[in-house]
C-alpha positions, 0 to 999 in steps of 0.5 A: 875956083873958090878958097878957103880964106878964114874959119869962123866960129858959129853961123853969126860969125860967119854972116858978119865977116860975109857982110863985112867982106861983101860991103867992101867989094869982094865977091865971098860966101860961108859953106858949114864945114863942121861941128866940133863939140857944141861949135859950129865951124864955116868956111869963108871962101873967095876966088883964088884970085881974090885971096890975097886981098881978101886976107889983107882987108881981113887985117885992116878990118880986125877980123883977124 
């Protein structure tokens, strides 16, 4: 089952943490969640059982 494991700002965003989680190993990918004025918001999901070490790698990479 996937999961939500980040909310990103703008479709760019999303692509790069994608890039960014995908060169290191992890199977992830962006779904359009919604727009919220003229912000678009998209979802990082991963498998559930990937979600703990996707955040960590998230930290270790600045992302959040």
């Amino acid at each position: 089952m996937w999961t939500t494991v980040y909310m990103a700002s703008g479709y760019e965003k999303a692509l790069e943490i994608e890039k960014l989680l995908k060169k290191e190993g992890f199977m992830v990918k962006i779904r359009y969640f919604s727009k919220e004025g003229g912000e678009e918001l998209y979802e990082i999901l991963s498998p559930q059982f990937e979600a703990e070490d996707v955040h960590e790698a998230m930290i270790e990479l600045g992302i959040i």
